[in-house]
ZADO-1210 file (C-alpha; in nm, 4 decimals, padded with zeros to 6 digits):
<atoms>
<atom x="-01.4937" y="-00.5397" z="-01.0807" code="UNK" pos="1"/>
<atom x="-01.3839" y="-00.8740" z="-00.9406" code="UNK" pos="2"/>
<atom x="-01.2086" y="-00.9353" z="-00.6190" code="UNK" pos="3"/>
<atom x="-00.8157" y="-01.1185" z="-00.5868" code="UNK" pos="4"/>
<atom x="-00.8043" y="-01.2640" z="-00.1931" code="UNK" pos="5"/>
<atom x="-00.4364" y="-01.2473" z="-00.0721" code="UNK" pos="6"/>
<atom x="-00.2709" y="-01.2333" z="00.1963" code="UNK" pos="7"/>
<atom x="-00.0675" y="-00.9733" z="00.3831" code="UNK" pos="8"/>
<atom x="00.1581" y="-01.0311" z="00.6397" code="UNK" pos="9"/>
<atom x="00.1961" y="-00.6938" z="00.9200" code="UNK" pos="10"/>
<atom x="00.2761" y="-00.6320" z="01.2541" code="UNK" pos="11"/>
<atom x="00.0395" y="-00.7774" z="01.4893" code="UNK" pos="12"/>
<atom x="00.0360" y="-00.4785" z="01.7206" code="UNK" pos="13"/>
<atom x="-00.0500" y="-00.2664" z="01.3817" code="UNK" pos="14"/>
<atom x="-00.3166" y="-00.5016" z="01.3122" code="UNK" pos="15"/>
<atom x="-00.4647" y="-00.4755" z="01.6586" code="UNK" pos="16"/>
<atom x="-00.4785" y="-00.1016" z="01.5934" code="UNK" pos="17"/>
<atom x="-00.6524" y="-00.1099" z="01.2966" code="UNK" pos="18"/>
<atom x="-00.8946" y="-00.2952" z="01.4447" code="UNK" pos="19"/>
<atom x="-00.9886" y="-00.0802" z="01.7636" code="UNK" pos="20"/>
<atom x="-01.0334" y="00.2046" z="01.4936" code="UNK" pos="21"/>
<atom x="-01.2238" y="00.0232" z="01.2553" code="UNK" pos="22"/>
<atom x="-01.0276" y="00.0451" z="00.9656" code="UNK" pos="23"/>
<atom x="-01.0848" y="-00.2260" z="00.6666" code="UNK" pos="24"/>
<atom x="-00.7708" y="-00.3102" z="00.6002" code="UNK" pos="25"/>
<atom x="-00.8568" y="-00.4481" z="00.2493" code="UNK" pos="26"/>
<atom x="-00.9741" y="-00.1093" z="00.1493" code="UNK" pos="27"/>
<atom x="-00.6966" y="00.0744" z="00.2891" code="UNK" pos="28"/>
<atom x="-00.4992" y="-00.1259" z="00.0602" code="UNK" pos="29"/>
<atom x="-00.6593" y="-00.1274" z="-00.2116" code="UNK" pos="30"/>
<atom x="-00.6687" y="00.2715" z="-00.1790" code="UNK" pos="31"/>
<atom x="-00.3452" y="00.2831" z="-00.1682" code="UNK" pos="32"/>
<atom x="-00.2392" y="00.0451" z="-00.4953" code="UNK" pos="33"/>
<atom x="-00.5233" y="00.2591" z="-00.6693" code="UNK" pos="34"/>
<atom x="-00.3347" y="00.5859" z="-00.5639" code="UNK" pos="35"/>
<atom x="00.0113" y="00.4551" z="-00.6336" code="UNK" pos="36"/>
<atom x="-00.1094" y="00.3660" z="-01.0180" code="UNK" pos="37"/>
<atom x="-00.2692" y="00.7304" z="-01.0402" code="UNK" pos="38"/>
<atom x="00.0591" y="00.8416" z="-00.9747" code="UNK" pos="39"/>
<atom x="00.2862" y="00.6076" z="-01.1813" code="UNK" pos="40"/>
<atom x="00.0271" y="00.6688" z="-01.5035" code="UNK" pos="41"/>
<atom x="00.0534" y="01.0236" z="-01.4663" code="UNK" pos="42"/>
<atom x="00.4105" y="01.0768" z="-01.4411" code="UNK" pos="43"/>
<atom x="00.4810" y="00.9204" z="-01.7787" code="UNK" pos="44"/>
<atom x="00.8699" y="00.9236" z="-01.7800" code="UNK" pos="45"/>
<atom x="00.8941" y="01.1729" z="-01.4839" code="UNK" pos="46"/>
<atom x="01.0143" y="01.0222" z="-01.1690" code="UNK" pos="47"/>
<atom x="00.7462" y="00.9556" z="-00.9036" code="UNK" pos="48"/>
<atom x="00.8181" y="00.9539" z="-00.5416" code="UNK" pos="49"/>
<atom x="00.6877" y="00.5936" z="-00.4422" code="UNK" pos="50"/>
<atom x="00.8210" y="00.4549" z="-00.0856" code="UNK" pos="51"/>
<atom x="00.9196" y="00.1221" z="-00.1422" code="UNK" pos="52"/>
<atom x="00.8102" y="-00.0830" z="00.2440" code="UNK" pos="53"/>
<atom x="00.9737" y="-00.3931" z="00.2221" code="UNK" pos="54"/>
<atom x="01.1805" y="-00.6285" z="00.4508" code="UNK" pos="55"/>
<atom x="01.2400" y="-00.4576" z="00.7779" code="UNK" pos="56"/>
<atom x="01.2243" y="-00.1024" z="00.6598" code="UNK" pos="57"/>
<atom x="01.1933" y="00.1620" z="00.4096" code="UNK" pos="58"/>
<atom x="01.3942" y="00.1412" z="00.0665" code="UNK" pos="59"/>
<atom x="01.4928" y="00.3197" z="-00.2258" code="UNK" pos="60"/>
<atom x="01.2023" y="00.4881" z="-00.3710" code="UNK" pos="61"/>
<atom x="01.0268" y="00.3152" z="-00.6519" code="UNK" pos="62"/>
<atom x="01.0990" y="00.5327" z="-00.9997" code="UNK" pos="63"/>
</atoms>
């Protein structure tokens, strides 16, 4: 599977914490977009509980 570079924009005190723990940051997203589709695909025309993080805050979930 091939590889999309991007760019991500978070808080720079959450970035510095991910760091100090060691987390890769790519994977940790990329775990979470793979786990998001699981659930969309799987819920066919169910609604699926999908936090929408955007702007300054949490939104309406994603249906």
């Amino acid at each position: 599977m091939s590889k999309k570079t991007t760019t991500v924009h978070i808080d720079e005190e959450l970035h510095q914490w991910a760091k100090e723990y060691g987390l890769n940051l790519s994977k940790f997203v990329e775990n979470q977009f793979s786990e998001a589709r699981t659930k969309l695909n799987s819920s066919s025309n169910q609604k699926t509980n999908l936090i929408n993080y955007a702007g300054d805050g949490i939104t309406t979930p994603i249906y």
